[in-house]
C-alpha positions as CSV (number, residue, x, y, z in Angstrom):
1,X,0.0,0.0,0.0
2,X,2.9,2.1,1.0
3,X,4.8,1.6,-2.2
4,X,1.2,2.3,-4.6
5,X,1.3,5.6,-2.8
6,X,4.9,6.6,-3.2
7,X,4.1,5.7,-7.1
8,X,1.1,7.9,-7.4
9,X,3.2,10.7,-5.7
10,X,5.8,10.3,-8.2
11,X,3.5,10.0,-10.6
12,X,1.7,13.3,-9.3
13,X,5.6,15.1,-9.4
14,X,6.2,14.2,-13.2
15,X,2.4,15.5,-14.2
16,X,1.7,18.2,-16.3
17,X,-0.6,19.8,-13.3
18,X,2.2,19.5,-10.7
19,X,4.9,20.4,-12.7
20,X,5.2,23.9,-12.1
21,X,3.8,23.9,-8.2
22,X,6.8,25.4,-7.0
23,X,5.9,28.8,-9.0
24,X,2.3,28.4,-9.3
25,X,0.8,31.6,-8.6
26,X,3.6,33.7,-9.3
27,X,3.4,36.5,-11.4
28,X,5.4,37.4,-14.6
29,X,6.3,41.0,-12.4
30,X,7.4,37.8,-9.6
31,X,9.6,36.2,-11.7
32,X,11.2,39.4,-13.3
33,X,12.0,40.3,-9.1
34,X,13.2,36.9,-8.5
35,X,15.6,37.1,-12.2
36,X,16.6,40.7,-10.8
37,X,18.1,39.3,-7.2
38,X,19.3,36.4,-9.3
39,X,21.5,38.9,-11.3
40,X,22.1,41.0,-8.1
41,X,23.7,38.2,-6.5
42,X,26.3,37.1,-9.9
43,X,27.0,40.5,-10.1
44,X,28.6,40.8,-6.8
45,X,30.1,37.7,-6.3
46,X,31.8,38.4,-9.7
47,X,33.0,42.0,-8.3
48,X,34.5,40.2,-5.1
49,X,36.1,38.0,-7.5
50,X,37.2,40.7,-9.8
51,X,38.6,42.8,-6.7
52,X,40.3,39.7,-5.0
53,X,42.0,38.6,-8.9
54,X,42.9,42.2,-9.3
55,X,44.9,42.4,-5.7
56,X,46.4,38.9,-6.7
57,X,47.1,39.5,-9.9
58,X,50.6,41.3,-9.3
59,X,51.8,37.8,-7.6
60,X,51.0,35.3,-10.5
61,X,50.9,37.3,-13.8
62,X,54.5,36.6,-14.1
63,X,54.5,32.8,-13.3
64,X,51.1,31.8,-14.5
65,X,50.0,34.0,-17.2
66,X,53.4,35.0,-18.9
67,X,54.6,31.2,-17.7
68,X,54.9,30.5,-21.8
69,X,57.3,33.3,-22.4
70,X,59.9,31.4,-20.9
71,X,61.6,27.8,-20.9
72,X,60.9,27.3,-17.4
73,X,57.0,26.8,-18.6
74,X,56.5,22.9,-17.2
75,X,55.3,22.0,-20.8
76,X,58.9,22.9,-22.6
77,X,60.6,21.0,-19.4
78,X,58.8,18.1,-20.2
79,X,58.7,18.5,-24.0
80,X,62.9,19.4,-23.9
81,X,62.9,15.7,-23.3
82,X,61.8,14.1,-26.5
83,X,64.6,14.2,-29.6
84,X,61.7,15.7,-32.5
85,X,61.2,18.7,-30.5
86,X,63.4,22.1,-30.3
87,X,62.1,22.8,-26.9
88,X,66.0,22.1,-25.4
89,X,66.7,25.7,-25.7
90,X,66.8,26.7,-21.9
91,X,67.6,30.2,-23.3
92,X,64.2,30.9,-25.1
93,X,62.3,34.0,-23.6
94,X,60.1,36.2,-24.8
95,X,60.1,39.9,-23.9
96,X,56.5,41.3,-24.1
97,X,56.6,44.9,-24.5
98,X,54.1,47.9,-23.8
99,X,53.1,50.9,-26.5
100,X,50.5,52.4,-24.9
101,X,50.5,54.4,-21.7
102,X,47.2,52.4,-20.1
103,X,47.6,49.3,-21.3
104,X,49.0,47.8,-18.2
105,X,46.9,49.0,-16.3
106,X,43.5,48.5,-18.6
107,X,45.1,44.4,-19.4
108,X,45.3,44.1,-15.1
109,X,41.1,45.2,-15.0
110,X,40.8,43.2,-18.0
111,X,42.6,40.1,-17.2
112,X,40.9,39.9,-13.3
113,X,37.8,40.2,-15.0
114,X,38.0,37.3,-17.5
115,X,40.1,35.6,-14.2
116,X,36.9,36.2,-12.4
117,X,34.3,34.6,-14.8
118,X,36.2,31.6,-15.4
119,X,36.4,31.1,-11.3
120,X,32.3,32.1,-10.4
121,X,31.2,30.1,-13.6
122,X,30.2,27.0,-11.3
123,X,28.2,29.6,-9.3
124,X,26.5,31.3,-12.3
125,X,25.6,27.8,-13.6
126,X,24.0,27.2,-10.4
127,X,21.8,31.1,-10.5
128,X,20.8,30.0,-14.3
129,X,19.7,26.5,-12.3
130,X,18.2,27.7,-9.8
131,X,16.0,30.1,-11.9
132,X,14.7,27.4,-14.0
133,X,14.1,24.7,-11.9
134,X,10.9,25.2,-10.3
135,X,9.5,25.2,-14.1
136,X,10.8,21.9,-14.9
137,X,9.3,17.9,-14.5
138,X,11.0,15.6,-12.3
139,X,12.9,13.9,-15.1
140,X,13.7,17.4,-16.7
141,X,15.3,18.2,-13.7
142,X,17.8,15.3,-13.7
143,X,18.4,15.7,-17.1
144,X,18.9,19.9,-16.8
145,X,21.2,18.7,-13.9
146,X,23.8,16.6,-15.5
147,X,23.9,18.9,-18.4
148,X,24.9,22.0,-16.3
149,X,27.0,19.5,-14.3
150,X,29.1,17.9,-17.4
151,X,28.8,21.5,-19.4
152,X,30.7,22.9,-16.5
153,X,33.3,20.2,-16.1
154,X,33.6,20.3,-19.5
155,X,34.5,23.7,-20.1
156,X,37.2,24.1,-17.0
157,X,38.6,21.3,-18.8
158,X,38.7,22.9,-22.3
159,X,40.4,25.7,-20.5
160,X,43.0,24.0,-18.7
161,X,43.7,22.5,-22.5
162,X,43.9,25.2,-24.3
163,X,46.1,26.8,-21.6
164,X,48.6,23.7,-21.0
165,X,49.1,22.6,-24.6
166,X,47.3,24.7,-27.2
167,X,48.6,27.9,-26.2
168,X,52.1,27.4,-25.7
169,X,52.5,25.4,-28.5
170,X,50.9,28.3,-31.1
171,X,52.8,31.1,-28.8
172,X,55.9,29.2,-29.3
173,X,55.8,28.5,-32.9
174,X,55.1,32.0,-33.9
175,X,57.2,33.7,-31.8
176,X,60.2,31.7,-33.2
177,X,59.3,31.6,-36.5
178,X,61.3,34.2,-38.8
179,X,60.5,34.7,-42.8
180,X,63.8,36.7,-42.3
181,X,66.4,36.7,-40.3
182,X,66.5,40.9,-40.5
183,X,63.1,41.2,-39.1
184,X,63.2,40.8,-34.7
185,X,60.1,39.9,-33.4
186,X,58.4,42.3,-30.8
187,X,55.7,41.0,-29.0
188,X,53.2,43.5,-27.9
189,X,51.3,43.1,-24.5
190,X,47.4,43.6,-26.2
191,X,48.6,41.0,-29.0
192,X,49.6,38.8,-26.1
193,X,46.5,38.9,-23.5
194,X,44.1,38.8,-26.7
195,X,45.9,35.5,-27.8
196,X,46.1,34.1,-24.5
197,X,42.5,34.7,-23.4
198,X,41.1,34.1,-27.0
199,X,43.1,30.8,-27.3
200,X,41.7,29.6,-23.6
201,X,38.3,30.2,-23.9
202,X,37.7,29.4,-27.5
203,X,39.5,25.7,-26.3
204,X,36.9,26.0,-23.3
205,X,33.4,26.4,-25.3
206,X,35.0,24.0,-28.2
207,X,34.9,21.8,-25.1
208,X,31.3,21.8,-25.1
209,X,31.0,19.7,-28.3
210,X,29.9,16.9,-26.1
211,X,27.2,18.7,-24.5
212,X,25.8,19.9,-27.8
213,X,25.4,16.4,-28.8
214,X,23.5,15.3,-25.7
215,X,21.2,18.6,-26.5
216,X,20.3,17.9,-29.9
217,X,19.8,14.3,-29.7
218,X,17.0,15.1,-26.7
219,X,15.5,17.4,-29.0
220,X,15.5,14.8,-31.8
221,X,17.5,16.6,-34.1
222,X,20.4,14.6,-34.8
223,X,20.5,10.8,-33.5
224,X,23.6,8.8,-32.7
225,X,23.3,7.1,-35.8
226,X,23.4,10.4,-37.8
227,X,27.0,11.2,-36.2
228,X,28.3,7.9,-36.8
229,X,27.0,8.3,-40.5
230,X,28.3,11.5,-40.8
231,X,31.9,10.8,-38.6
232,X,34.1,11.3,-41.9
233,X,32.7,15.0,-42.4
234,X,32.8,15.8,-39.1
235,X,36.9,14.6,-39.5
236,X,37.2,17.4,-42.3
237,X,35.3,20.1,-40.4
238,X,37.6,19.4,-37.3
239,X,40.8,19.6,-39.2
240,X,39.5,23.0,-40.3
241,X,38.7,24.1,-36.8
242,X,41.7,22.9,-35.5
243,X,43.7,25.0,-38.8
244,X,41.8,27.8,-37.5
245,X,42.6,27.4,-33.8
246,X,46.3,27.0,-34.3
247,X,47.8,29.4,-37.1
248,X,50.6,27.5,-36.9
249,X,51.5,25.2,-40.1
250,X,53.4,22.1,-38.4
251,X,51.3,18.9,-38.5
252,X,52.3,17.7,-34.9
253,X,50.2,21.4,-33.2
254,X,47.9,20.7,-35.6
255,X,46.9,17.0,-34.2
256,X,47.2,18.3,-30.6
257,X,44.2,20.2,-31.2
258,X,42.4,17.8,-33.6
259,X,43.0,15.0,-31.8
260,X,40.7,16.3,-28.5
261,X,38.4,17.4,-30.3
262,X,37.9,14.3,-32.3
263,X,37.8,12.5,-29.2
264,X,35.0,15.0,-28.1
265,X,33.2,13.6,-31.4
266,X,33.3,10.5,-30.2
267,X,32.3,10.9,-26.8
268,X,29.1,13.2,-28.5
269,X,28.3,10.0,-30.1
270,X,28.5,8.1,-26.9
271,X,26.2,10.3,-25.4
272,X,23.6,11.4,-28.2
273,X,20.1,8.8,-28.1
274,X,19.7,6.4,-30.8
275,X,17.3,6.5,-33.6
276,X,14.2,5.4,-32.8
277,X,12.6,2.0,-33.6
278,X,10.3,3.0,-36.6
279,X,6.9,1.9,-35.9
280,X,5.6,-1.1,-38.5
């Protein structure tokens, strides 16, 4: 008797009537107030964030975000050790230099900003949830759940890619490269930050190919058997991406961006639904 009620409670959750119960009643003025304190909130966690990034800034801008400007980065230590690679050179360093009067100081508001965003992202993932919960069904909360959860895991990951390998393998490359041997490379600090943030967060939302997959494929647009079907197109539109994402023209930067991404492919195809059984 018990277990015939906790069914019909369930079953009282997932309906249509009882979906929304949490916000039932509430006004459209009620749910702009509750968007507004929603907003409130992100906005000043991220200015905490923003001032405490900005104060800490002075201490790891050198190692951490000008780390690939030198061969004590841990990525040319470890690479210095493998014969195909000129990453021996213990000498290399590259001297960034400044043009403008406020650009150090605009690239330190700038830089604790996007510093900022990366670190409260878990946070403003769970606003965005918390916002849209009450209007979802009891499986359309589980599945809203994961898909924040992965997207989120995802993206830090992305971004710790693009900032360990993809980065300092482009940076490198170009900054060594020489069409003439008259011609001394300068690197200018705005050229450098928009790289570096451009090349990490573009890596970071790449990152999401996964999720997309999941997305579509509960929407019934595109079915696991329509990415395995189509796996040999997606290889050509990756390579492109990848040309795009690294400037650089040797083959072995190229495949350390294609190949993640291709395994992100896969792992979309893992997680997309499959067709469904046609009905005779």
């Amino acid at each position: 008797m018990t277990q015939e009620k906790d069914e019909i409670r369930e079953n009282d959750i997932e309906s249509p009537e009882n979906a929304n119960a949490e916000d039932e009643g509430m006004t459209f003025w009620g749910h702009l107030e509750v968007l507004r304190w929603a907003l409130m909130r992100v906005v000043i966690v991220l200015l905490v964030f923003v001032v405490g990034c900005f104060l800490a800034m002075p201490y790891i801008f050198d190692d951490f975000v000008l780390g690939p400007t030198t061969s004590d980065f841990f990525l040319y230590k470890w690479m210095s050790g493998l014969p195909f690679f000129n990453f021996a050179d213990k000498s290399f360093h590259v001297d960034i230099i400044n043009i403008n009067v406020a650009s150090q100081f605009m690239t330190h508001i700038t830089t604790s900003f996007w510093f900022s965003l990366v670190l409260i992202f878990p946070y403003l993932v769970f606003e965005i949830w918390k916002f849209i919960r009450p209007a979802l069904f009891l499986n359309e909360k589980k599945n809203i759940g994961f898909a924040f959860g992965f997207g989120t895991f995802m993206f830090f990951l992305g971004c710790a890619v693009g900032y360990c390998l993809v980065f300092p393998f482009t940076f490198r490359f170009l900054t060594e490269y020489q069409i003439s041997e008259n011609i001394t490379n300068q690197i200018n600090l705005n050229s450098y930050m928009g790289n570096f943030l451009m090349m990490i967060f573009v890596m970071g939302v790449v990152f999401e190919l996964p999720l997309l997959s999941w997305v579509l494929s509960r929407l019934g647009i595109v079915n696991r058997e329509f990415l395995q079907q189509y796996r040999r197109h997606a290889v050509v539109v990756l390579l492109v991406l990848s040309a795009v994402i690294t400037p650089s023209g040797d083959p072995f930067t190229l495949m350390v961006v294609f190949i993640p991404l291709y395994l992100l492919y896969e792992l979309g195809i893992r997680l997309a639904r499959k067709k469904p059984a046609e009905a005779d």
